[in-house]
Backbone bond lengths (Angstrom), bond angles and torsions (degrees), N, CA, C in turn:
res aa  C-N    CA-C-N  psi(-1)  N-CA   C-N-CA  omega(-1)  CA-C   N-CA-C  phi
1 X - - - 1.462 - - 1.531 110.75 -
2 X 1.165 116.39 -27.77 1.507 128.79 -157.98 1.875 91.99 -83.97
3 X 1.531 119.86 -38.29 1.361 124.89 -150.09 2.217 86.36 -96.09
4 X 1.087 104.45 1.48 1.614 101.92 -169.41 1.264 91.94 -124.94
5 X 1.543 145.59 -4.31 1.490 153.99 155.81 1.498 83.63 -69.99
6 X 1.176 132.38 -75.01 1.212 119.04 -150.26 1.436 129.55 -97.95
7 X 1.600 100.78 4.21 1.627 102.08 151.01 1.348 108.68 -75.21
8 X 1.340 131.16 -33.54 1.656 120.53 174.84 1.152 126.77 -92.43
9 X 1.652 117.35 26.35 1.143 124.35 -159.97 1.608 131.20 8.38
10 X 0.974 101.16 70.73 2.024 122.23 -162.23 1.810 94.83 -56.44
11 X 1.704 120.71 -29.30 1.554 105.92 -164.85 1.831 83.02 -77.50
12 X 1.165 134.37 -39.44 1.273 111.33 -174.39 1.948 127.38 -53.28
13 X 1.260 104.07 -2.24 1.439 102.23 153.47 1.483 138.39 -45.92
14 X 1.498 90.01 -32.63 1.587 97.35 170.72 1.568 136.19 -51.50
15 X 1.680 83.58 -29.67 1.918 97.57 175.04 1.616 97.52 -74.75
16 X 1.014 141.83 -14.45 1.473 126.37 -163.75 1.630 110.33 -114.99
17 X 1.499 103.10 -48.99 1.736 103.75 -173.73 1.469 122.85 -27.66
18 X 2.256 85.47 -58.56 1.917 86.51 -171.28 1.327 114.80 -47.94
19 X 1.524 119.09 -53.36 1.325 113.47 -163.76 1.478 115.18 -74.43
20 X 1.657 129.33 2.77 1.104 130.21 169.55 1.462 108.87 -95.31
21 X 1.371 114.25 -17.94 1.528 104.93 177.15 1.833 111.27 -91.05
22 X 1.870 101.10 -9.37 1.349 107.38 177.58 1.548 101.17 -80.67
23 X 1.044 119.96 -8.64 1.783 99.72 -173.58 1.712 102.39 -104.05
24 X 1.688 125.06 5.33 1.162 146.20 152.58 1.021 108.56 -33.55
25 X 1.972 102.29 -79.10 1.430 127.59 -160.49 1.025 103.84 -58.58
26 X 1.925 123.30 -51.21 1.432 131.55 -174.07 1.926 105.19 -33.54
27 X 1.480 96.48 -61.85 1.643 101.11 -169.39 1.280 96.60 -81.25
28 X 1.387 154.32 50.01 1.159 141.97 152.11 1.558 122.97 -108.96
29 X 1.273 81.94 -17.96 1.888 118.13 -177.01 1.726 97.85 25.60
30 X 1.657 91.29 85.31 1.756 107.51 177.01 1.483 121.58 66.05
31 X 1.429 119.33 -4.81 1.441 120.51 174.62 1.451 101.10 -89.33
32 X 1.683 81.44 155.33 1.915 90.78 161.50 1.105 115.00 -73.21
33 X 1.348 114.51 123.70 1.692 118.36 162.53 1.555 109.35 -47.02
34 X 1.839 117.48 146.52 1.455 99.52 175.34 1.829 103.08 -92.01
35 X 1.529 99.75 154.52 1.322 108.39 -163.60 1.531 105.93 -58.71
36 X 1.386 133.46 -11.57 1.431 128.92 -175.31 1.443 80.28 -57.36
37 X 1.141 106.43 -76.62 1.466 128.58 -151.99 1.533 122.97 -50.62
38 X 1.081 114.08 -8.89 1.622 135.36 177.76 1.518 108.49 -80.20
39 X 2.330 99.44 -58.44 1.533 114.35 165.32 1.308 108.51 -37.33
40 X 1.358 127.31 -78.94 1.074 132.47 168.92 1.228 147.35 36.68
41 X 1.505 87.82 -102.69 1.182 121.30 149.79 1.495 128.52 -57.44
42 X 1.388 102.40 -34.64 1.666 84.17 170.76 1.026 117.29 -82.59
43 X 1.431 118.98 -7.83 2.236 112.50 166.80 0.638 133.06 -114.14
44 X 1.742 112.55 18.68 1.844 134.56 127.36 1.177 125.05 -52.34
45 X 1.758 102.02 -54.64 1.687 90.88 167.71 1.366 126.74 -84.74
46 X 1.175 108.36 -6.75 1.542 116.91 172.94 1.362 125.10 -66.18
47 X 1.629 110.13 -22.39 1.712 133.85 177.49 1.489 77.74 -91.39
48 X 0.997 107.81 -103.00 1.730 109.72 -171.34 1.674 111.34 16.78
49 X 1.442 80.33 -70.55 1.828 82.68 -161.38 1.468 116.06 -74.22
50 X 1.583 109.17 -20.58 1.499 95.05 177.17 1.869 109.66 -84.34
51 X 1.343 106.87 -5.33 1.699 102.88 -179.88 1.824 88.43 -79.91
52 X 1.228 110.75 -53.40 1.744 108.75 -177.57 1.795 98.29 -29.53
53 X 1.365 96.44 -78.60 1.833 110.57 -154.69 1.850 103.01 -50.47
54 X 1.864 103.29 -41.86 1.645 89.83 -168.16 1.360 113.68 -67.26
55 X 1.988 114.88 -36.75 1.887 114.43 178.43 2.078 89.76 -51.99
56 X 1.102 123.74 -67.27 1.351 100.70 -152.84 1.826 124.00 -57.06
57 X 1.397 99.82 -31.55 1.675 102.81 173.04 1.266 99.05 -68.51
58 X 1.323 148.43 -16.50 1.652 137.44 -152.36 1.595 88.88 -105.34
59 X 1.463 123.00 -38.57 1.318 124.06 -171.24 1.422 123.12 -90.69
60 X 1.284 95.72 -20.69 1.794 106.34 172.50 1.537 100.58 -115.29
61 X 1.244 131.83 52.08 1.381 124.85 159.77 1.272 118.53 -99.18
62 X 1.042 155.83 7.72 1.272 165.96 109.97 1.556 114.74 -31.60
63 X 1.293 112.06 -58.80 1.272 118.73 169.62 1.594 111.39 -54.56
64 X 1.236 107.05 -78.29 1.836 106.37 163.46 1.127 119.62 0.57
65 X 1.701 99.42 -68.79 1.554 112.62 -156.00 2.165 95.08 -58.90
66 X 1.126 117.00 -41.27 1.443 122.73 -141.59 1.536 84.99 -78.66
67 X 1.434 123.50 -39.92 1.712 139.49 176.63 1.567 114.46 -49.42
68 X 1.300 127.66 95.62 1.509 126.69 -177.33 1.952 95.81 -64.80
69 X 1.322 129.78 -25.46 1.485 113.59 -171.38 2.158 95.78 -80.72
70 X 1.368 92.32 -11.38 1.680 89.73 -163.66 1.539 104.08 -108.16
71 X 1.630 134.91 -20.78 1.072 151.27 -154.59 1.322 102.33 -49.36
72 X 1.226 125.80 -56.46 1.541 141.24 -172.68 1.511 120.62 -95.31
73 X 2.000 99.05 34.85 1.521 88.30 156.34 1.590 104.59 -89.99
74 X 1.466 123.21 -161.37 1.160 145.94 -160.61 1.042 100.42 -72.15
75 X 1.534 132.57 -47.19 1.260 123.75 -161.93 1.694 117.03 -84.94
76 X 1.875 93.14 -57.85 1.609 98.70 167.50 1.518 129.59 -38.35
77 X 1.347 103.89 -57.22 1.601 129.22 164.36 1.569 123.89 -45.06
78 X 1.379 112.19 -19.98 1.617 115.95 -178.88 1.605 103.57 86.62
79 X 1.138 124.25 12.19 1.840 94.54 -172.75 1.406 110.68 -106.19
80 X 1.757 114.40 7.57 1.293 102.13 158.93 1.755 86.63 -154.09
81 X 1.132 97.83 156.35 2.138 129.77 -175.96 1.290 96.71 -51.56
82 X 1.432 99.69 157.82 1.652 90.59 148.43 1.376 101.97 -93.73
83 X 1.642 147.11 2.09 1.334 148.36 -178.56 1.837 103.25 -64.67
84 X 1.876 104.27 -42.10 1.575 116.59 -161.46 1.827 84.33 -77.72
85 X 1.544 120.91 -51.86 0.901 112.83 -172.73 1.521 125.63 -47.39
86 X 1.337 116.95 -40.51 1.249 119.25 178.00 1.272 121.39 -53.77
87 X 1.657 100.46 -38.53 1.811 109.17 -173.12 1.375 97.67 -74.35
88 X 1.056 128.24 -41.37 1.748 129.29 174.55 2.046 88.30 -27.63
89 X 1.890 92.72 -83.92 1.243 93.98 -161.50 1.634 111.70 -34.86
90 X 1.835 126.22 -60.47 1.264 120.83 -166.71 1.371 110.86 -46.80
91 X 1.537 125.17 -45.47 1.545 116.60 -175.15 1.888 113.13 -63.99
92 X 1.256 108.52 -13.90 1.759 112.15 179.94 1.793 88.21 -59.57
93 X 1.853 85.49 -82.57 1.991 103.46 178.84 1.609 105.04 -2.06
94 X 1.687 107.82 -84.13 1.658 112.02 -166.59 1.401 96.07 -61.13
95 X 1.296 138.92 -53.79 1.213 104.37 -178.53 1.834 134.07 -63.26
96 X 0.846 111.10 -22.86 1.510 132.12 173.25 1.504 98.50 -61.00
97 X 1.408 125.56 -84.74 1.242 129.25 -176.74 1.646 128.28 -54.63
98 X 1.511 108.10 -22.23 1.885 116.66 175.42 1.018 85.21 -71.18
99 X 1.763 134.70 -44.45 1.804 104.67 -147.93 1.672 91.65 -95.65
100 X 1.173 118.57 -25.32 1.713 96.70 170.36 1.453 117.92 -59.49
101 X 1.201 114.94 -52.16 1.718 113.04 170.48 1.733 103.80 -57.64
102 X 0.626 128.93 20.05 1.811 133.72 176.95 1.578 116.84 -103.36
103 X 1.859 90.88 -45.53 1.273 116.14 -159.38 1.821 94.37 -67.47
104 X 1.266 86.39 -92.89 1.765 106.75 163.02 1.576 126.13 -131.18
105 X 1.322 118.32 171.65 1.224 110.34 143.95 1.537 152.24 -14.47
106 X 2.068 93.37 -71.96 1.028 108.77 154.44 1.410 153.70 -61.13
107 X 1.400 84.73 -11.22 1.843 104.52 -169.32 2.049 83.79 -99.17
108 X 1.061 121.75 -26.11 1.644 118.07 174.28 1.426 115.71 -50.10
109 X 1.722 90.19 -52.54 1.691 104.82 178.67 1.435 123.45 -69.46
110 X 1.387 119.21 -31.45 1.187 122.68 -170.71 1.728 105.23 -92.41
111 X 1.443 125.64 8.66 1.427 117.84 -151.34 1.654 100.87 -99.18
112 X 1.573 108.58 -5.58 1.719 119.92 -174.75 1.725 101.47 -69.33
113 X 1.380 104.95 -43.41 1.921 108.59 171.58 0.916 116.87 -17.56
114 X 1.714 120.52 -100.50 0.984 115.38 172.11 1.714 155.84 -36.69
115 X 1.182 89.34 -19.16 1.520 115.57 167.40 1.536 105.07 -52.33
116 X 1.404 110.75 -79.29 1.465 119.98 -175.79 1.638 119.00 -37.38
117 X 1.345 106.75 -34.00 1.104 136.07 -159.60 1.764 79.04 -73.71
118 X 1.353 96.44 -80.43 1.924 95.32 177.94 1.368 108.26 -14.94
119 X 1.331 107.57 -69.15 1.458 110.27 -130.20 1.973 105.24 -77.70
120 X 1.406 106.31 -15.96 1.228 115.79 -174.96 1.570 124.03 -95.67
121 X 1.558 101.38 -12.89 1.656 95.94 -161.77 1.896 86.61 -102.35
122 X 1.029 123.65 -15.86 1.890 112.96 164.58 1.624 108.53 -59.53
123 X 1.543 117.85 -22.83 1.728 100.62 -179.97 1.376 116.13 -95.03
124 X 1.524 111.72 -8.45 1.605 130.73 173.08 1.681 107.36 -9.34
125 X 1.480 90.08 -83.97 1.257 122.65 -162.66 1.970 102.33 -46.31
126 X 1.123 122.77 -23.93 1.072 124.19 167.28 1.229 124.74 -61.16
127 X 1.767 114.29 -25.17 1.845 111.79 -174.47 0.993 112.01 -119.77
128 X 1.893 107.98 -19.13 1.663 119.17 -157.08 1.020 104.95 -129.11
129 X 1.726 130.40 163.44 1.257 113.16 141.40 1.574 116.37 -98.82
130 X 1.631 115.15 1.00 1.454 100.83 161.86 1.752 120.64 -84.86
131 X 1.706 92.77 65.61 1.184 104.17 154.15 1.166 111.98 -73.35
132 X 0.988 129.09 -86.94 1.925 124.97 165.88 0.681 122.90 18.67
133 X 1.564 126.99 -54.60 1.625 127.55 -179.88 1.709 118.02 -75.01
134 X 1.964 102.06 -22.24 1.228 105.44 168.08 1.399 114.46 -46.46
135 X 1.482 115.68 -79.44 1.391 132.39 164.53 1.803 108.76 -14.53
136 X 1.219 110.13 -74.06 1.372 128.87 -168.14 1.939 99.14 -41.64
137 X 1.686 113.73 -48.95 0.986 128.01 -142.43 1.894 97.76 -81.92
138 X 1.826 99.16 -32.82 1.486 107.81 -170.09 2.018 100.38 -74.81
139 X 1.579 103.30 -30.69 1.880 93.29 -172.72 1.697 84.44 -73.27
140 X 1.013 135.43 -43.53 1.583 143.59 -154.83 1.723 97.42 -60.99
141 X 1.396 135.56 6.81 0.944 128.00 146.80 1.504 136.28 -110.53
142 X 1.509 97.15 22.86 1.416 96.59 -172.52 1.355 93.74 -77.71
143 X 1.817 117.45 -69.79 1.642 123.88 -172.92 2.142 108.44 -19.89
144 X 0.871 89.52 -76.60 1.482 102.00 179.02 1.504 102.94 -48.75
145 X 1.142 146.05 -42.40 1.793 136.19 164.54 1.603 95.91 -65.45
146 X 1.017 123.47 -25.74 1.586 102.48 -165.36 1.749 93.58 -78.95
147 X 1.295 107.50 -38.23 1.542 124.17 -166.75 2.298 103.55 -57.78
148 X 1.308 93.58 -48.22 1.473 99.11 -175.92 1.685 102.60 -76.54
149 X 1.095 109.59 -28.30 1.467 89.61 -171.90 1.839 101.68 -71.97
150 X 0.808 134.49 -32.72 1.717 129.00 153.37 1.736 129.62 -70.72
151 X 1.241 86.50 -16.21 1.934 90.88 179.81 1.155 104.61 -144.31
152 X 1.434 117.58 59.88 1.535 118.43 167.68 1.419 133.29 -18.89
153 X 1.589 138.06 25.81 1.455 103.68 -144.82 1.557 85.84 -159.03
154 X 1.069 137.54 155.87 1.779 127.39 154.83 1.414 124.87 -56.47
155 X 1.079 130.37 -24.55 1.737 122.73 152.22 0.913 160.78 29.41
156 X 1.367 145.37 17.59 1.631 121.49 -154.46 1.869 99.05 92.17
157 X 1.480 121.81 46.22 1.076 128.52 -166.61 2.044 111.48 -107.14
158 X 1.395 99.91 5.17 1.569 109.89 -170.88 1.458 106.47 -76.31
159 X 1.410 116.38 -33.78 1.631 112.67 162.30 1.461 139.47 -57.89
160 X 1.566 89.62 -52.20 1.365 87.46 169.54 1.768 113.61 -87.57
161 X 1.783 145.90 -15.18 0.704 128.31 163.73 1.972 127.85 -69.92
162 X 1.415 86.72 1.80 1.613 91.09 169.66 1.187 105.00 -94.01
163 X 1.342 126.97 -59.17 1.217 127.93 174.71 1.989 123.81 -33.52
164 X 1.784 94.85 -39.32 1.474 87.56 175.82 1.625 108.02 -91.52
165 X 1.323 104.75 -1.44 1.945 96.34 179.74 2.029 96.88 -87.98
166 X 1.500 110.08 -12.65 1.423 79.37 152.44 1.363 146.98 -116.96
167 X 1.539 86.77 15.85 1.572 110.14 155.27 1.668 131.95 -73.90
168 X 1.258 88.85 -18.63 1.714 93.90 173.59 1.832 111.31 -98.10
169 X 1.616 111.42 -26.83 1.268 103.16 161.76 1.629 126.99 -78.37
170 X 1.617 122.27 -28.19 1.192 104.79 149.51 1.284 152.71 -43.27
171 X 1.328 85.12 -53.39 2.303 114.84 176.78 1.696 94.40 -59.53
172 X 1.258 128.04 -39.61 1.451 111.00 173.44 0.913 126.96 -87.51
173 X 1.554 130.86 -23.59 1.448 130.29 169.51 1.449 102.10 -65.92
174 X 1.440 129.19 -57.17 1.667 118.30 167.23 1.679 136.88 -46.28
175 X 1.573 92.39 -32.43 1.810 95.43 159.76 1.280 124.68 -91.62
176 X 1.006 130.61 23.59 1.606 141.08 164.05 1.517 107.21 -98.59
177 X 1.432 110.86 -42.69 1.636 111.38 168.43 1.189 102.06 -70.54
178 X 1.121 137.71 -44.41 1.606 125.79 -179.68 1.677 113.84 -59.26
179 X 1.372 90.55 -46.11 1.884 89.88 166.08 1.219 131.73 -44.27
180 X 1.811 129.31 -32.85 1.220 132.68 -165.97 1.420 91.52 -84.88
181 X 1.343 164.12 8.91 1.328 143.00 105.67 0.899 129.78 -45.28
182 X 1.581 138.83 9.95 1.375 123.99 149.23 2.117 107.87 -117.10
183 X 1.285 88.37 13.41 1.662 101.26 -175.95 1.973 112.91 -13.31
184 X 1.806 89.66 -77.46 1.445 104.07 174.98 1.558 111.36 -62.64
185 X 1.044 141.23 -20.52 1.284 151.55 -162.38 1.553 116.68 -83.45
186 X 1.539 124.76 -43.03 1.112 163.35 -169.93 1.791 98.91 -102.03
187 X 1.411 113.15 -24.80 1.653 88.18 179.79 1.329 105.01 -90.48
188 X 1.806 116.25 -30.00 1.463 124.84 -151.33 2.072 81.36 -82.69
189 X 1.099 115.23 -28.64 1.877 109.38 177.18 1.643 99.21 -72.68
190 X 0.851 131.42 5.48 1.768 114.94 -159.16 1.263 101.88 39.31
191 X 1.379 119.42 89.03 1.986 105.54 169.39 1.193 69.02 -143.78
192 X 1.606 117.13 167.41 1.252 164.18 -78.35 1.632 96.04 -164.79
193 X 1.366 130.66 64.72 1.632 112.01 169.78 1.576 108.04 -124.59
194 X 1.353 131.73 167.76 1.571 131.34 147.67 1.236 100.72 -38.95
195 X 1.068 128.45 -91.95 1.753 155.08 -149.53 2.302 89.81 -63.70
196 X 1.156 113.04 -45.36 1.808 95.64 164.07 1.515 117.34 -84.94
197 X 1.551 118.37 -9.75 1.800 102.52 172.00 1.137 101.83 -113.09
198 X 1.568 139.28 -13.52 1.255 118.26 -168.10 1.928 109.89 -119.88
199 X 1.369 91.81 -4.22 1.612 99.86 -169.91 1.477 112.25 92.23
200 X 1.074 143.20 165.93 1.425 163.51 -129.72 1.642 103.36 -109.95
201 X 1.312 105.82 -49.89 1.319 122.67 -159.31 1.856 103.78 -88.22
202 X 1.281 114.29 -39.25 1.310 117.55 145.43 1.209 150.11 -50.91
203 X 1.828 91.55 -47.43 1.253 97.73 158.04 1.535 149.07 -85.91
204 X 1.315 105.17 0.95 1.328 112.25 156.50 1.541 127.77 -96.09
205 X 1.210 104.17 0.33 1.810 122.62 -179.62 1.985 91.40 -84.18
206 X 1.693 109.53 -45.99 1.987 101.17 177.91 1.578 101.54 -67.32
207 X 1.578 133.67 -31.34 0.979 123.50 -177.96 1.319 123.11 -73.79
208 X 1.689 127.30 -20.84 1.117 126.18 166.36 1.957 110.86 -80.27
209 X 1.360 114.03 -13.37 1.007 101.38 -179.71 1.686 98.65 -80.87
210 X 0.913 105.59 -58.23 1.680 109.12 168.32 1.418 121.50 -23.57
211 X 1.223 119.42 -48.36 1.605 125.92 156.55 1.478 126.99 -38.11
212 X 1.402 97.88 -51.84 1.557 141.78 -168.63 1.933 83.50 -50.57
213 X 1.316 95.28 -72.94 1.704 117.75 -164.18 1.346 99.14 -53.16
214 X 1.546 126.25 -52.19 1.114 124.15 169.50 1.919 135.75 -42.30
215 X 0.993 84.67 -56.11 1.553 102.66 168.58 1.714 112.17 -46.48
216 X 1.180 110.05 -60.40 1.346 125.31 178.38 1.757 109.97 -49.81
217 X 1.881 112.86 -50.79 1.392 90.34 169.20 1.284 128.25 -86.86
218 X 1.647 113.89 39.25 1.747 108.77 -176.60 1.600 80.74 -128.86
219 X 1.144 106.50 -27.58 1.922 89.13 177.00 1.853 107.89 -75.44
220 X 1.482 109.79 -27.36 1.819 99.32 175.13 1.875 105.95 -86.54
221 X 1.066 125.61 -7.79 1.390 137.73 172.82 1.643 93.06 -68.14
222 X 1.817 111.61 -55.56 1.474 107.43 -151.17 1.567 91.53 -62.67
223 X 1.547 124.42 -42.22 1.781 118.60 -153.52 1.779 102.70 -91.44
224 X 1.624 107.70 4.50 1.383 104.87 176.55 1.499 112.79 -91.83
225 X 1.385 104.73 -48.32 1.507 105.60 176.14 1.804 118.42 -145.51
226 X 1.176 102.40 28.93 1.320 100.68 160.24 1.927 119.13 -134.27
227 X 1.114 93.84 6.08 1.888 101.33 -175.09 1.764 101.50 -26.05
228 X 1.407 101.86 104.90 1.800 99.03 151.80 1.383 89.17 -157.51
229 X 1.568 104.17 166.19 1.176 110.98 -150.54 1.851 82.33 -101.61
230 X 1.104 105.64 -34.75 2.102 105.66 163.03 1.095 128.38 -66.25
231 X 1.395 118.13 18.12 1.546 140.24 163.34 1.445 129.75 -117.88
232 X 1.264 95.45 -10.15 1.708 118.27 -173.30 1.777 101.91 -83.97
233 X 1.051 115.01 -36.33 1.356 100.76 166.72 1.105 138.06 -82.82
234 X 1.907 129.01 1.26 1.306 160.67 149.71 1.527 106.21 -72.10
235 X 1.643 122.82 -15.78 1.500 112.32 -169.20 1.345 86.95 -86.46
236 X 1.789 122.42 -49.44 0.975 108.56 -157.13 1.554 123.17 -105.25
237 X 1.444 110.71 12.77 1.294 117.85 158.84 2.130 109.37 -73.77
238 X 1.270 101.78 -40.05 1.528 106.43 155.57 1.277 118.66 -26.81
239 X 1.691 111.49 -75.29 1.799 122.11 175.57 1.407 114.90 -38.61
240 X 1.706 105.48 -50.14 1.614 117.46 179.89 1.710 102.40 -39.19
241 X 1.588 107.79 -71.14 1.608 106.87 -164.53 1.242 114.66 -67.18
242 X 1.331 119.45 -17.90 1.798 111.36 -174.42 1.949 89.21 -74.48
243 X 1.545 115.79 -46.07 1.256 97.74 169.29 2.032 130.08 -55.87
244 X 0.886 94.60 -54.48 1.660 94.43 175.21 1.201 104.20 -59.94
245 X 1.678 135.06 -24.87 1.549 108.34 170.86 1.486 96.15 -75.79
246 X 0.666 154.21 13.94 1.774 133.37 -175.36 1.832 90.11 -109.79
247 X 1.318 115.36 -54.23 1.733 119.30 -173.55 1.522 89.26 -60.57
248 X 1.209 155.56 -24.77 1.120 136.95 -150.17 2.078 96.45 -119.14
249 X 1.252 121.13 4.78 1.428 112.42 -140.16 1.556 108.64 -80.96
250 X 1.704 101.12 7.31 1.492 104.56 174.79 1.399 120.75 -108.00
251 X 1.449 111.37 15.76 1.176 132.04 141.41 1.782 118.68 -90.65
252 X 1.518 117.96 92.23 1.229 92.82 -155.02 1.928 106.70 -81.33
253 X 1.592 94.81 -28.85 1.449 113.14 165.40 1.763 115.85 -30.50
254 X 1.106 103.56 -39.09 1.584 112.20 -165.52 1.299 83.79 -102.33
255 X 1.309 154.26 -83.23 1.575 158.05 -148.11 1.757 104.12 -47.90
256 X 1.146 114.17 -52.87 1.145 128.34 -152.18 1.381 112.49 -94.60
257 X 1.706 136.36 -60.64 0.920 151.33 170.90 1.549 119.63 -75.83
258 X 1.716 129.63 -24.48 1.017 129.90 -170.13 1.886 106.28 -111.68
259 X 1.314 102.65 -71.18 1.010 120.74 -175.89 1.764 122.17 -36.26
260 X 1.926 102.80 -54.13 1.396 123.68 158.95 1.680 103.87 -42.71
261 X 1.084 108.08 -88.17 1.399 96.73 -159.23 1.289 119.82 -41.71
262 X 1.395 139.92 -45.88 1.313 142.65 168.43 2.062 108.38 -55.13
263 X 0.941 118.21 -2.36 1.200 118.83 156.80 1.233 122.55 -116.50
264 X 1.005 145.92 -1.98 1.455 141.50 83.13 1.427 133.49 29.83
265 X 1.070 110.87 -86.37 1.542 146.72 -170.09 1.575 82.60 -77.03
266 X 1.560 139.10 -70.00 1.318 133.76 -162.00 1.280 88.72 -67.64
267 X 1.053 161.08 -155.62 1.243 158.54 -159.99 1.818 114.90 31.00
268 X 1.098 112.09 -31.30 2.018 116.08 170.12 1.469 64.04 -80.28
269 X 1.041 111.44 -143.04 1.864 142.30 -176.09 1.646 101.44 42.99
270 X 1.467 103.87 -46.39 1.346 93.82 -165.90 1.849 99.03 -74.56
271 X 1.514 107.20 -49.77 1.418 79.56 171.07 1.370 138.87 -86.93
272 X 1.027 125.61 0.21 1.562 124.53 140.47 1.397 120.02 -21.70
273 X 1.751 100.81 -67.50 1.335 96.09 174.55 1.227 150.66 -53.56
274 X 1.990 100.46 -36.89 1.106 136.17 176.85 1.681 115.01 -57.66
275 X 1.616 106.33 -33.15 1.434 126.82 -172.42 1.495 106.49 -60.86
276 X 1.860 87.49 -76.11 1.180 84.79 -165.38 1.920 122.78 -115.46
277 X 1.624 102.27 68.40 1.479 128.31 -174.75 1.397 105.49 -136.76
């Protein structure tokens, strides 16, 4: 169990939950979510993410293997199939798809999206370098799943589609810093990164602008539908960390894995607060 946690890297959930349980709160407008629906959701995104993580290790394992920082994951390395891998992926699928048919109807019909989204933004990096936005684009649907699984319907969708447009400009300004560890790695492959077409130093100057952009749609999110003045100090402790991940981004250990998630988490809190104040 431990060696199939960490082919899908399960602690990286942390980058996605808050803002999928924030587009909850959004459609709950100050009610308690009912607890089905909370469960739910967490073993929607819990399928989700392991169909996300297993298509990209199954599709970039070749690549892996050739990557000395990547050589010794599970797959490259031999310590699990691509046969085990696959079943990884099928058990994500049923779980992904039972709890949408759980959820609603609508959330049944709408649950093929993201999928595509999976399955296309791991070959990105092969044509583009707005791979990034792939990435950016696949967390950028959690808010909006968290949002339908309480408000089934197209509706009143400007909250939570701001909320996920600054989930997709974060998630890419943070995977471009994650990219400049494979900088040299990615140029000598011809693949597709900021940090392999534009250089390092460039490319973390589009990723802070990317931040930049981000920030901006959680501060018109905060005065659209969360205005409290007991949330205003969660908006802008937010601004603080998207800045310290950029001052810090050559630590990628700290930028990427630490820093993110605690901005994350400030971002729920703030609308928590925002909800229900």
């Amino acid at each position: 169990m431990k060696r199939y946690f960490s082919f899908v890297k399960i602690e990286h959930t942390l980058f996605s939950l808050p803002l999928i349980y924030s587009g909850v709160l959004l459609a709950s407008r100050g009610t308690i979510p009912p607890a089905s629906i909370l469960i739910l959701v967490l073993t929607a995104a819990t399928g989700a993410r392991t169909v996300a993580f297993a298509l990209n290790r199954i599709i970039d394992r070749n690549i892996d293997k050739r990557n000395p920082r990547t050589a010794m994951r599970d797959l490259p390395s031999g310590r699990m199939t691509l046969w085990e891998a696959s079943w990884v992926m099928i058990a994500g699928l049923t779980l992904y798809f039972g709890s949408a048919y759980l959820i609603s109807p609508f959330c049944l019909i709408m649950s093929p999206l993201p999928l595509l989204i999976f399955v296309i933004y791991p070959t990105m990096k092969r044509y583009t370098p707005l791979a990034h936005f792939g990435v950016g684009l696949g967390l950028a649907m959690g808010p909006l799943g968290g949002w339908f699984a309480m408000s089934p319907s197209f509706t009143s969708l400007i909250a939570p589609a701001l909320l996920s447009l600054f989930t997709l400009f974060w998630v890419a300004g943070f995977d471009i810093i994650y990219a400049t560890l494979d900088e040299e790695f990615d140029r000598r492959e011809s693949l597709y990164s900021f940090p392999s077409r534009f250089g390092k130093e460039r490319a973390l100057r589009y990723s802070a602008y990317l931040h930049g952009v981000a920030f901006l749609l959680l501060i018109v999110l905060f005065f659209y539908s969360i205005f409290s003045l007991l949330a205003l100090p969660l908006l802008l402790l937010t601004g603080y960390l998207l800045y310290l991940e950029q001052k810090k981004a050559e630590d990628v250990e700290l930028a990427f894995f630490k820093i993110n998630a605690v901005a994350g988490f400030t971002v729920f809190a703030m609308v928590i607060v925002g909800v229900w104040t």
